[in-house]
mmCIF file of the N, C-alpha and C atoms, coordinates in Angstrom:
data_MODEL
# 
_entry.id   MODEL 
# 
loop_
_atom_site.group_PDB 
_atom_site.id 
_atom_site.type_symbol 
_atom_site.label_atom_id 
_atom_site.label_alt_id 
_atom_site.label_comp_id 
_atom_site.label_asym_id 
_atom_site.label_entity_id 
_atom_site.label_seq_id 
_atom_site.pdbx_PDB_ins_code 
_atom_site.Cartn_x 
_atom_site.Cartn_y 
_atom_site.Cartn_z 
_atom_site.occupancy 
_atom_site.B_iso_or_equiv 
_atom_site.pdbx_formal_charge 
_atom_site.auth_seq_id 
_atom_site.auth_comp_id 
_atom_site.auth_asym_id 
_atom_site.auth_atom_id 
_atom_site.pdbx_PDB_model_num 
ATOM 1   N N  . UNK A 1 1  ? -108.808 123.146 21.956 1.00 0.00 ? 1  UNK A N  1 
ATOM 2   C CA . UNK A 1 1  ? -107.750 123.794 22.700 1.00 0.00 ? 1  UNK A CA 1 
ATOM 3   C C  . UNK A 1 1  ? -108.226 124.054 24.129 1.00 0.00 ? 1  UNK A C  1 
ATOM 4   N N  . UNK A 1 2  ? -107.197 123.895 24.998 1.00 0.00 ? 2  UNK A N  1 
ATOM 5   C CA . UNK A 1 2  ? -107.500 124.370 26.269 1.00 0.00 ? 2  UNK A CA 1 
ATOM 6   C C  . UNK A 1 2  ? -107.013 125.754 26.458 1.00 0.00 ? 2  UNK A C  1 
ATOM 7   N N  . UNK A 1 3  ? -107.400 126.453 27.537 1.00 0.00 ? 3  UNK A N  1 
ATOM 8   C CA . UNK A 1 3  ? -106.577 128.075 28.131 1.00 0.00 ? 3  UNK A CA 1 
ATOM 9   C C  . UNK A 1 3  ? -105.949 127.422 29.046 1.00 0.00 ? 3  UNK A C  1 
ATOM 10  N N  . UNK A 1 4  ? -105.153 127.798 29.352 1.00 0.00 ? 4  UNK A N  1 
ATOM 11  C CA . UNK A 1 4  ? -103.686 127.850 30.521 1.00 0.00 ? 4  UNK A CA 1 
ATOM 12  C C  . UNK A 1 4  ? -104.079 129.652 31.360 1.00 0.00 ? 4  UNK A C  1 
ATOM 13  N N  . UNK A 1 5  ? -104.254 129.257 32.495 1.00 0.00 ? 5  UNK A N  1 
ATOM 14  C CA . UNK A 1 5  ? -104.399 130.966 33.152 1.00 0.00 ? 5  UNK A CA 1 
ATOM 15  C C  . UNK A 1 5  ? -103.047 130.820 34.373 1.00 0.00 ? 5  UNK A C  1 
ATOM 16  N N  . UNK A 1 6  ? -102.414 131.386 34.511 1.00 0.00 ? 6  UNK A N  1 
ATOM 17  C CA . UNK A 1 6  ? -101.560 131.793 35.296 1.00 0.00 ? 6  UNK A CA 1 
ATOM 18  C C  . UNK A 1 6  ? -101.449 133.146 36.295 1.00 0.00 ? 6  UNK A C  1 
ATOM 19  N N  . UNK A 1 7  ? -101.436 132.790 37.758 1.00 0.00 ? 7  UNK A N  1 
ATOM 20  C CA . UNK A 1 7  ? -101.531 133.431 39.390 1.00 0.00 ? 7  UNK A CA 1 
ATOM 21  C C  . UNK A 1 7  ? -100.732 133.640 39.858 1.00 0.00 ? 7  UNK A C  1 
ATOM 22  N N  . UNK A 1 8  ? -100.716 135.018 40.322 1.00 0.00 ? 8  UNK A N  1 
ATOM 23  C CA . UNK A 1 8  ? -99.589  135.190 42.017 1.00 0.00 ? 8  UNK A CA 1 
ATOM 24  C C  . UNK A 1 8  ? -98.673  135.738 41.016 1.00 0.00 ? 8  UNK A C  1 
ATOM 25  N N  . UNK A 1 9  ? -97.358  135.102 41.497 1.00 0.00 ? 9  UNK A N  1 
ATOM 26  C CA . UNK A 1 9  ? -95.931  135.848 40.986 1.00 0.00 ? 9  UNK A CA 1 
ATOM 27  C C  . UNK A 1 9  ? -96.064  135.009 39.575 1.00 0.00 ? 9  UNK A C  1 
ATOM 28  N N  . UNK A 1 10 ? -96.753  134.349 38.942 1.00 0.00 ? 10 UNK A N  1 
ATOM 29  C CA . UNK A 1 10 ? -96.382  133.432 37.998 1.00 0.00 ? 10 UNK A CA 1 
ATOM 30  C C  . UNK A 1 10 ? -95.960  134.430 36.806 1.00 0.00 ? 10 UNK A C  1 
ATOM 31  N N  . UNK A 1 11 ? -94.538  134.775 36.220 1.00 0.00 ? 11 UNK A N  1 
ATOM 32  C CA . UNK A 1 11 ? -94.781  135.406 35.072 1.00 0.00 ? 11 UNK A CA 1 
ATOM 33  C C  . UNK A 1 11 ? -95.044  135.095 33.911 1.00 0.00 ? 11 UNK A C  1 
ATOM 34  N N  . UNK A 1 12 ? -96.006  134.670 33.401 1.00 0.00 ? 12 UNK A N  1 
ATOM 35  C CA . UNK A 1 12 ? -96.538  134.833 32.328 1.00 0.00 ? 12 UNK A CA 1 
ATOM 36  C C  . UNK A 1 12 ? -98.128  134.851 31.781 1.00 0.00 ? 12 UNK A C  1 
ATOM 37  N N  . UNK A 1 13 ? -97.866  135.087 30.421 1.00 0.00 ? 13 UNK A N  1 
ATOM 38  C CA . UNK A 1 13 ? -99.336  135.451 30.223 1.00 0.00 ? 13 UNK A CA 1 
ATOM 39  C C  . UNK A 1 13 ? -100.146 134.201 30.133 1.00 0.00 ? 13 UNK A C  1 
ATOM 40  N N  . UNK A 1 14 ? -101.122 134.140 30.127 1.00 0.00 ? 14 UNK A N  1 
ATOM 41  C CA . UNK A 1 14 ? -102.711 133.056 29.682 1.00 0.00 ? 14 UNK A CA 1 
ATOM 42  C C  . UNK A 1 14 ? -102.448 132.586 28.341 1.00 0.00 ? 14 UNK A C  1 
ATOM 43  N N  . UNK A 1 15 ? -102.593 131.295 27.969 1.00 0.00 ? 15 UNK A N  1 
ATOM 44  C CA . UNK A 1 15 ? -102.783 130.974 26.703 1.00 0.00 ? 15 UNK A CA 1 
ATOM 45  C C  . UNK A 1 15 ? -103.243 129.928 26.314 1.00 0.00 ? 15 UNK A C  1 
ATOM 46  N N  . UNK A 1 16 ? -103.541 129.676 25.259 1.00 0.00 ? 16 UNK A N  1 
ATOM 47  C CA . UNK A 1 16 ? -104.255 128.524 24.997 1.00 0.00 ? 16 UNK A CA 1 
ATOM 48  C C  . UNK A 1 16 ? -103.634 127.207 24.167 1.00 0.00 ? 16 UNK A C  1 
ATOM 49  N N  . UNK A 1 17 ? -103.560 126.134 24.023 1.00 0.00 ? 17 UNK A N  1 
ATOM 50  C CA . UNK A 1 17 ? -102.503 125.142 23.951 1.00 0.00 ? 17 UNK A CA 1 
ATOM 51  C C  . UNK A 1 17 ? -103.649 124.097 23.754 1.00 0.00 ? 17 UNK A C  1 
ATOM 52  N N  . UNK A 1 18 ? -102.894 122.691 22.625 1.00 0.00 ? 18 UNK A N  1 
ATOM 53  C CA . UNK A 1 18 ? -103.494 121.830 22.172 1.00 0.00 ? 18 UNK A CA 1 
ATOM 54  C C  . UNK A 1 18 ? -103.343 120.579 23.442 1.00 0.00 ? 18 UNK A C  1 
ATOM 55  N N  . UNK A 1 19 ? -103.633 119.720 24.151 1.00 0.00 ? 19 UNK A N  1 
ATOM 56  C CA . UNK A 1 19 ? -103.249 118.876 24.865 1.00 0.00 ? 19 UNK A CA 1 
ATOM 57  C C  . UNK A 1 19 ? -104.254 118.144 25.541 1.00 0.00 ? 19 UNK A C  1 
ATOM 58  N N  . UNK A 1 20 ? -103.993 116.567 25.073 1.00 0.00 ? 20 UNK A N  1 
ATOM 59  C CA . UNK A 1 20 ? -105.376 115.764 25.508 1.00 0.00 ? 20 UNK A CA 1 
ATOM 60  C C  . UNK A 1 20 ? -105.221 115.371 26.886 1.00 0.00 ? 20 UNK A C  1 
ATOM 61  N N  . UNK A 1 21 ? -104.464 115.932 27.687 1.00 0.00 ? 21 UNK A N  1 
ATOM 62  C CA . UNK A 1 21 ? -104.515 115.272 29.544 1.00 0.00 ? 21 UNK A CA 1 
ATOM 63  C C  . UNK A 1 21 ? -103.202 116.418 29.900 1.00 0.00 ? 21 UNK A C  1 
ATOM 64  N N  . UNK A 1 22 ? -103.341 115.963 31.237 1.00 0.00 ? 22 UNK A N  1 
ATOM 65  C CA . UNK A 1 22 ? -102.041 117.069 32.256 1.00 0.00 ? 22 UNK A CA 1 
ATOM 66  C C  . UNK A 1 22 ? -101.125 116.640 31.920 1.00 0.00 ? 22 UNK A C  1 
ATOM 67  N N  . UNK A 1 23 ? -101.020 115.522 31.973 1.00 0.00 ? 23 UNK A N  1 
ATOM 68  C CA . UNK A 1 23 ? -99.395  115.206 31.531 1.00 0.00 ? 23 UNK A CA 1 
ATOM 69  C C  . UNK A 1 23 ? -98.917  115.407 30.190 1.00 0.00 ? 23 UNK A C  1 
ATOM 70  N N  . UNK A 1 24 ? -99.590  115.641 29.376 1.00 0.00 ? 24 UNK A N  1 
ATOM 71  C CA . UNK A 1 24 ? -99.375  116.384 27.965 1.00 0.00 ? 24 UNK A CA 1 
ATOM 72  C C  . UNK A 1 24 ? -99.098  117.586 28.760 1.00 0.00 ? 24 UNK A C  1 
ATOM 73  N N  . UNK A 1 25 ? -99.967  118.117 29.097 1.00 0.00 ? 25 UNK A N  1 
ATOM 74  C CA . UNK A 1 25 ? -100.037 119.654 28.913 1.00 0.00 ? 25 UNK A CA 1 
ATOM 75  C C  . UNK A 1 25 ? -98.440  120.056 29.866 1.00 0.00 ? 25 UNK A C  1 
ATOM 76  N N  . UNK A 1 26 ? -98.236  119.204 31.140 1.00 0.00 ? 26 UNK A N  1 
ATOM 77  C CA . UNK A 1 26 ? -97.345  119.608 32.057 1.00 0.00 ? 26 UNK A CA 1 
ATOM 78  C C  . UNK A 1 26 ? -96.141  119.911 31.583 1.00 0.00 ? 26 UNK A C  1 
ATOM 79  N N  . UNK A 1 27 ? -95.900  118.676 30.075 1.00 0.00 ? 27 UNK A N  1 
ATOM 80  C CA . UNK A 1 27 ? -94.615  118.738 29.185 1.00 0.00 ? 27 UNK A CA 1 
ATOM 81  C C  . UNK A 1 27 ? -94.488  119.815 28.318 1.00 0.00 ? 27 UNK A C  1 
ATOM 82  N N  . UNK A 1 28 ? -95.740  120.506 27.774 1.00 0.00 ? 28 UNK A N  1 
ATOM 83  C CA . UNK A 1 28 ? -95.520  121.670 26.841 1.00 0.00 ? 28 UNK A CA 1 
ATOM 84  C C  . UNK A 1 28 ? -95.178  122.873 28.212 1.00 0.00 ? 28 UNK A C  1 
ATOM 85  N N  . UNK A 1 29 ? -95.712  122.891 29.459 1.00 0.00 ? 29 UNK A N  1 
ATOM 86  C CA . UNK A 1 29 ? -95.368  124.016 30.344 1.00 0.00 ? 29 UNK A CA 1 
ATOM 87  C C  . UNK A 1 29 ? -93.771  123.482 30.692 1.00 0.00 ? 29 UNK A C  1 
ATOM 88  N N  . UNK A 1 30 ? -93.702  122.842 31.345 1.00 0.00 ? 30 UNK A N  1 
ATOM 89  C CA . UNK A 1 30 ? -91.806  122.273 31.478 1.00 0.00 ? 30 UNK A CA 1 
ATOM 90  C C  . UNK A 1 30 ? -90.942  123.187 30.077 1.00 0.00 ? 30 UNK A C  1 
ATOM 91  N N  . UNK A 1 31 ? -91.724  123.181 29.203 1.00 0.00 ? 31 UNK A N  1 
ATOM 92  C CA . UNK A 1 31 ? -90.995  124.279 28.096 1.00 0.00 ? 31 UNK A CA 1 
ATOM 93  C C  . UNK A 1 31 ? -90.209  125.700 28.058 1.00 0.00 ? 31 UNK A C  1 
ATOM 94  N N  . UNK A 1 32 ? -91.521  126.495 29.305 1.00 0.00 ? 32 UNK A N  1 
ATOM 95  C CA . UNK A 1 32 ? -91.499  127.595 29.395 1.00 0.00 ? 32 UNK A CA 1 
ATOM 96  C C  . UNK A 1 32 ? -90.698  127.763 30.748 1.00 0.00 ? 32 UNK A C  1 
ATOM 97  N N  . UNK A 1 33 ? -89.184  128.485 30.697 1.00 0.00 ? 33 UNK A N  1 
ATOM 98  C CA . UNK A 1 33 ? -88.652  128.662 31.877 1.00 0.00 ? 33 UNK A CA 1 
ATOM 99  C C  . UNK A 1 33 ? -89.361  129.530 32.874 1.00 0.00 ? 33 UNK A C  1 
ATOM 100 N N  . UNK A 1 34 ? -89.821  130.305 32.626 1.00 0.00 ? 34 UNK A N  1 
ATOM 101 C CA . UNK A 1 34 ? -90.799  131.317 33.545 1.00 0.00 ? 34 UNK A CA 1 
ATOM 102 C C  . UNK A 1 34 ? -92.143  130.530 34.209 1.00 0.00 ? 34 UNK A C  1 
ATOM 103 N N  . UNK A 1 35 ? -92.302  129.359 33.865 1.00 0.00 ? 35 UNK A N  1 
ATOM 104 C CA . UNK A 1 35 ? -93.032  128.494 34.242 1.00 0.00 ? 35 UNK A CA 1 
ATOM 105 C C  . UNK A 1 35 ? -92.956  127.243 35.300 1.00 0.00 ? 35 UNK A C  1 
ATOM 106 N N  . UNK A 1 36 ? -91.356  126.306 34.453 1.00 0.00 ? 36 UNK A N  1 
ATOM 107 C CA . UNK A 1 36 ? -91.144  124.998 35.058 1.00 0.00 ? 36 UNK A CA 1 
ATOM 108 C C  . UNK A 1 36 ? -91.127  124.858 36.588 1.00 0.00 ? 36 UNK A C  1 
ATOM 109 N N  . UNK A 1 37 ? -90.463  126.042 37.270 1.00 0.00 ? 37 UNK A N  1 
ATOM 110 C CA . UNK A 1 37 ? -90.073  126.171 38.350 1.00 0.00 ? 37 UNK A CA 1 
ATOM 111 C C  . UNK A 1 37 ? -91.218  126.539 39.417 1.00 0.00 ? 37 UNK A C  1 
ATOM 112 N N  . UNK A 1 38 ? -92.011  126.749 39.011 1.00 0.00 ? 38 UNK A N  1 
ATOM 113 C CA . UNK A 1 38 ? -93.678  126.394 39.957 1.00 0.00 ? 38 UNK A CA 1 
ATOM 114 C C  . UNK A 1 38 ? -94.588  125.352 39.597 1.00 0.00 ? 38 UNK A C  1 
ATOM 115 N N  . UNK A 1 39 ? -94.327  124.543 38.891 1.00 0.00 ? 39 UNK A N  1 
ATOM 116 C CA . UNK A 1 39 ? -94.835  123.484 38.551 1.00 0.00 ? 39 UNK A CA 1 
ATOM 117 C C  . UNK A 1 39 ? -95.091  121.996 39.645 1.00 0.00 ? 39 UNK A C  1 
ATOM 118 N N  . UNK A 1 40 ? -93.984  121.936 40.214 1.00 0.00 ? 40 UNK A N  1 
ATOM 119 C CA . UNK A 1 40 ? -94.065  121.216 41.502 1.00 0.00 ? 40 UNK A CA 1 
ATOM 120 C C  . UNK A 1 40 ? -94.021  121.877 42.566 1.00 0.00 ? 40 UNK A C  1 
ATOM 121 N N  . UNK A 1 41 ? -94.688  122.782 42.379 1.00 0.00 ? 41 UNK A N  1 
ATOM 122 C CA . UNK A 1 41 ? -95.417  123.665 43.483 1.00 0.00 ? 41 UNK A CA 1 
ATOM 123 C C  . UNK A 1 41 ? -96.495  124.050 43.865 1.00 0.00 ? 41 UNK A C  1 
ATOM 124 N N  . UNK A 1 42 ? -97.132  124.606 42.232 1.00 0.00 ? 42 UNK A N  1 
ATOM 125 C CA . UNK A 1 42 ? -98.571  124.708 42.349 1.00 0.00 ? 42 UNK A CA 1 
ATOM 126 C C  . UNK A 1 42 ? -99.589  123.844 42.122 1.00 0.00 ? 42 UNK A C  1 
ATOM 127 N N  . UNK A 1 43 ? -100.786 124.149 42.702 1.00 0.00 ? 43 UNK A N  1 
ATOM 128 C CA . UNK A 1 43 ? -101.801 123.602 42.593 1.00 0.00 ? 43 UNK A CA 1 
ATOM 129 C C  . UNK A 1 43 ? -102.521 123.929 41.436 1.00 0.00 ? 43 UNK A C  1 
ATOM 130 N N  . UNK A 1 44 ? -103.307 122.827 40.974 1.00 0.00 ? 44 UNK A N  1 
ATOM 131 C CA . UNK A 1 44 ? -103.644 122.548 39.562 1.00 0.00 ? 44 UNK A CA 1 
ATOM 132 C C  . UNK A 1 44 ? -105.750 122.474 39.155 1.00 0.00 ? 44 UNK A C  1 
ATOM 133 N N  . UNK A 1 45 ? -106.173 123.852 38.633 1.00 0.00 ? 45 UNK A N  1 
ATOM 134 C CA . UNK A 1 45 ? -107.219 123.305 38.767 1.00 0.00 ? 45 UNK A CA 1 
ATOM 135 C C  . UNK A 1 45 ? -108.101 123.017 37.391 1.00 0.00 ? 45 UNK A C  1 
ATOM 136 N N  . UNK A 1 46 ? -109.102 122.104 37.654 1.00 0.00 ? 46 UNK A N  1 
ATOM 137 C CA . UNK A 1 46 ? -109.634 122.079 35.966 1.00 0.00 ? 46 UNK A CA 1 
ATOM 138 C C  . UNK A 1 46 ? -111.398 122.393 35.731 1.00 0.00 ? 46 UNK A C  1 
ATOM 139 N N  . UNK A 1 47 ? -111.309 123.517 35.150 1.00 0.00 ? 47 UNK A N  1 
ATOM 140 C CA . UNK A 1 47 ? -112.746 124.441 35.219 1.00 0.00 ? 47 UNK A CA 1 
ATOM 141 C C  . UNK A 1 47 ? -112.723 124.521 36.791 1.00 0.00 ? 47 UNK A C  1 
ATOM 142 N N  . UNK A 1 48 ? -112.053 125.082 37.369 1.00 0.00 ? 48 UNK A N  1 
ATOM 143 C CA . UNK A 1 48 ? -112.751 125.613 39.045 1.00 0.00 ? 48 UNK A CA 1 
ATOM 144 C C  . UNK A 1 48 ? -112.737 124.126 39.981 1.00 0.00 ? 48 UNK A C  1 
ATOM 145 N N  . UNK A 1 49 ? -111.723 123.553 39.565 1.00 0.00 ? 49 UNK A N  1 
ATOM 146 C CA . UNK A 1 49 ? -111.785 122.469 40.396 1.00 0.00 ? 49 UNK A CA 1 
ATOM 147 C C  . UNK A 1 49 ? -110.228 121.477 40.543 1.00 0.00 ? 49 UNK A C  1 
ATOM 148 N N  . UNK A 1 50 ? -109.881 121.868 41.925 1.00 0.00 ? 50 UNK A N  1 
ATOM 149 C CA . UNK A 1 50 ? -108.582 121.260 42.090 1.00 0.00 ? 50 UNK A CA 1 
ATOM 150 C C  . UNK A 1 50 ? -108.678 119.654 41.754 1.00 0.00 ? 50 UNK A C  1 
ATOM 151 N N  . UNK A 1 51 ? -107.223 119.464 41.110 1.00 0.00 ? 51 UNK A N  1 
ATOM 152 C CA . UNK A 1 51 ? -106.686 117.902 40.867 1.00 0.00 ? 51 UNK A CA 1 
ATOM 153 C C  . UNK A 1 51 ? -105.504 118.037 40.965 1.00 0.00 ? 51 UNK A C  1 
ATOM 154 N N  . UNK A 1 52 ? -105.742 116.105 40.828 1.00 0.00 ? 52 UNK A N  1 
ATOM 155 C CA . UNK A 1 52 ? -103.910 116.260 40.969 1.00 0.00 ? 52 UNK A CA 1 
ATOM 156 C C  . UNK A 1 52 ? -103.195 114.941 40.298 1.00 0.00 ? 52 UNK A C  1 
ATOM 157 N N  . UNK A 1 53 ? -104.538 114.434 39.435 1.00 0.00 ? 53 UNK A N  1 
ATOM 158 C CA . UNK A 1 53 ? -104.502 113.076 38.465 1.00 0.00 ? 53 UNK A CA 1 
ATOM 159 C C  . UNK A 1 53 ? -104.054 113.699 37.422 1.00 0.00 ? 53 UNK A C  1 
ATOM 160 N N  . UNK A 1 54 ? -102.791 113.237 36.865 1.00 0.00 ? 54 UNK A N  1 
ATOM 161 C CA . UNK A 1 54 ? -102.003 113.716 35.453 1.00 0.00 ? 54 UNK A CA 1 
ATOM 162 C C  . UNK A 1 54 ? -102.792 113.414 34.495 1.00 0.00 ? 54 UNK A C  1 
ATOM 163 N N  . UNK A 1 55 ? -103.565 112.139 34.880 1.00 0.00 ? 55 UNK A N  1 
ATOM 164 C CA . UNK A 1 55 ? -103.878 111.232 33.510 1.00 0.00 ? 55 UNK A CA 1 
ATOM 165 C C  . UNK A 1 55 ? -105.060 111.767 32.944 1.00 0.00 ? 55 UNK A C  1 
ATOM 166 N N  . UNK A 1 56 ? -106.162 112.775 33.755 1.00 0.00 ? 56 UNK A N  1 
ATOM 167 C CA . UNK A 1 56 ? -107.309 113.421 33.459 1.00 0.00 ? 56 UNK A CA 1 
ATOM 168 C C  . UNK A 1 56 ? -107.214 113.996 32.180 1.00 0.00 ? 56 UNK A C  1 
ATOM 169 N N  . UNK A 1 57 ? -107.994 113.574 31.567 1.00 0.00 ? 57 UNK A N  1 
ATOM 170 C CA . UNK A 1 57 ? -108.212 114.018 30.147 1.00 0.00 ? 57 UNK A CA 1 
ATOM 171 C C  . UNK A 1 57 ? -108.617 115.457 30.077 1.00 0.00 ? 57 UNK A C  1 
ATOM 172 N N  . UNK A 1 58 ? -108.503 115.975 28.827 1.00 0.00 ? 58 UNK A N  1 
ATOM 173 C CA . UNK A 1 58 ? -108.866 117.670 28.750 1.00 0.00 ? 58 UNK A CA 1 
ATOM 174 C C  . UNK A 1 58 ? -109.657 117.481 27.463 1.00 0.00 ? 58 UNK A C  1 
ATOM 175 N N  . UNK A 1 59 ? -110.540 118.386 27.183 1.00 0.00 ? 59 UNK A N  1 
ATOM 176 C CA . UNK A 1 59 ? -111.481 118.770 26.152 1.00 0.00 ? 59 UNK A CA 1 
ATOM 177 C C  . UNK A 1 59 ? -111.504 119.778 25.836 1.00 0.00 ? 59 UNK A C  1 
ATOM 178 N N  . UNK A 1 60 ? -111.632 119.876 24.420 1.00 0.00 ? 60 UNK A N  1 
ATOM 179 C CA . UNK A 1 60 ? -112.596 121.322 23.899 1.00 0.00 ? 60 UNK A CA 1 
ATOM 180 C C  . UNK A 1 60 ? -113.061 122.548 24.920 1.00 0.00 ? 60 UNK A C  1 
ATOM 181 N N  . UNK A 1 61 ? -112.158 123.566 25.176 1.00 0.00 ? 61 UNK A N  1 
ATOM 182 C CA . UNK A 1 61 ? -112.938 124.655 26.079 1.00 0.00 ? 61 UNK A CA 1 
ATOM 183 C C  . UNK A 1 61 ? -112.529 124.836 27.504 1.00 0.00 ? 61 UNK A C  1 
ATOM 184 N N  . UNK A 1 62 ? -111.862 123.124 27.750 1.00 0.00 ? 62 UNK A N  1 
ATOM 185 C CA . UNK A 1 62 ? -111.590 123.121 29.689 1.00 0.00 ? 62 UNK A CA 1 
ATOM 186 C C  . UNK A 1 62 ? -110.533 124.421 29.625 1.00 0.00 ? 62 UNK A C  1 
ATOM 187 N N  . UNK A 1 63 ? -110.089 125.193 30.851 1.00 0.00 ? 63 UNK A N  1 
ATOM 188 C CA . UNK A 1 63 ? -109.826 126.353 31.774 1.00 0.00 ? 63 UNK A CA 1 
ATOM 189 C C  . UNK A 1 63 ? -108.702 125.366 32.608 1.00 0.00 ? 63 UNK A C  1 
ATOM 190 N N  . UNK A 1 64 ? -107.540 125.885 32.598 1.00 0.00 ? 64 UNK A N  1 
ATOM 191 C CA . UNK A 1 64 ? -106.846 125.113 33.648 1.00 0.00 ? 64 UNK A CA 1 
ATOM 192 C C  . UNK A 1 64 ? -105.936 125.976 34.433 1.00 0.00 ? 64 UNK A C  1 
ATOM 193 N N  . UNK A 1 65 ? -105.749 125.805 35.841 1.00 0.00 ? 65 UNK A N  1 
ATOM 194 C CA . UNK A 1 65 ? -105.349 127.598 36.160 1.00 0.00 ? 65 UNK A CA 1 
ATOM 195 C C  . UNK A 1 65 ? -104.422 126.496 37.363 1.00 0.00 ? 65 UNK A C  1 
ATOM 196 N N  . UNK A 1 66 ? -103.168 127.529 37.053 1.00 0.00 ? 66 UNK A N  1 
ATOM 197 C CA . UNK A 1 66 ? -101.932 126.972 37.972 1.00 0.00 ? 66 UNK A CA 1 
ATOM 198 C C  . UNK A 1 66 ? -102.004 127.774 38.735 1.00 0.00 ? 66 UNK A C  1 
ATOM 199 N N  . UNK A 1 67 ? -102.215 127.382 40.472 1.00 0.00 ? 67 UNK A N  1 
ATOM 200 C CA . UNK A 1 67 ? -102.373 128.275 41.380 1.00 0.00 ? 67 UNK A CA 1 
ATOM 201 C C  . UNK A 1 67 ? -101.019 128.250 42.118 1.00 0.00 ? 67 UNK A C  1 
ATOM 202 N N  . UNK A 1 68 ? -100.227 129.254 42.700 1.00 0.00 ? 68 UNK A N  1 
ATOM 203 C CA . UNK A 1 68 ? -98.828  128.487 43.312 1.00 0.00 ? 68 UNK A CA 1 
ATOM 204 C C  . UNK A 1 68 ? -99.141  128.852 44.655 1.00 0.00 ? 68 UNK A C  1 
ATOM 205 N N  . UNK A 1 69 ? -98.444  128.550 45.747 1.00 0.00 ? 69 UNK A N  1 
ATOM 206 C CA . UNK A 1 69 ? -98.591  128.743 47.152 1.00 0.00 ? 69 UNK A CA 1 
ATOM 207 C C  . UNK A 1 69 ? -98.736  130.161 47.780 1.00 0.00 ? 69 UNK A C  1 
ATOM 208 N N  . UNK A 1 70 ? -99.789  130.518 48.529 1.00 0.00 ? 70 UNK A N  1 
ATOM 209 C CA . UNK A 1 70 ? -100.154 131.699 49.463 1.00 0.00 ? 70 UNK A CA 1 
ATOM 210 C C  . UNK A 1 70 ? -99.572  132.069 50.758 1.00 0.00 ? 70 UNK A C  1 
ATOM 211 N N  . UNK A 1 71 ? -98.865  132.343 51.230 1.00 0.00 ? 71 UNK A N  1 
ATOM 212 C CA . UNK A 1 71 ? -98.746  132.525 52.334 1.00 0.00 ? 71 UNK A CA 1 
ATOM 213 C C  . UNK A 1 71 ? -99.067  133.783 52.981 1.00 0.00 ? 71 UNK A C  1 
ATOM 214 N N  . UNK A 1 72 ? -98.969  134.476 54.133 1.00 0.00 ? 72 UNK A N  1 
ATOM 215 C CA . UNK A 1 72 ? -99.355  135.426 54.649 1.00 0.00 ? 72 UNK A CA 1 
ATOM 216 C C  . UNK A 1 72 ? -99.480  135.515 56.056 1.00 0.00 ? 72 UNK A C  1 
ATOM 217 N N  . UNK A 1 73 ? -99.847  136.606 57.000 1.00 0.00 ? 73 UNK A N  1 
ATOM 218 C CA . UNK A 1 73 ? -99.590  136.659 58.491 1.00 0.00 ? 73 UNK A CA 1 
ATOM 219 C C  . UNK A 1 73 ? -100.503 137.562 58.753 1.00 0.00 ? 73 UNK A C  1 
# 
């Protein structure tokens, strides 16, 4: 299983989910309405490290944390 961590305004909680690549995983988040709608927004990272290849495989343990946009002044 992977964890799913979620940032910023994202409402919802952290969880953990079966899924062998992003594009698996992107389709079980597209699920969650409190979710879909930052999805082509945020940035995507895997263990502490931005991507942006769907096809990247996931393993046992990986951390994947949807970051959505910062702004500020």
């Amino acid at each position: 299983m992977v964890e799913v961590r979620f940032f910023g305004p994202i409402k919802e909680e952290n969880f953990s989910v079966q899924a062998s690549n992003l594009k698996e995983l992107r389709a079980i988040l597209q699920e969650k309405e409190s979710v879909k709608e930052w999805l082509s927004v945020c940035a995507i990272a895997l263990n502490d490290t931005l991507i942006d290849n769907l096809d990247t495989p996931l393993k046992e343990g990986d951390v994947i944390s949807l970051l959505p946009p910062v702004c500020g002044g």
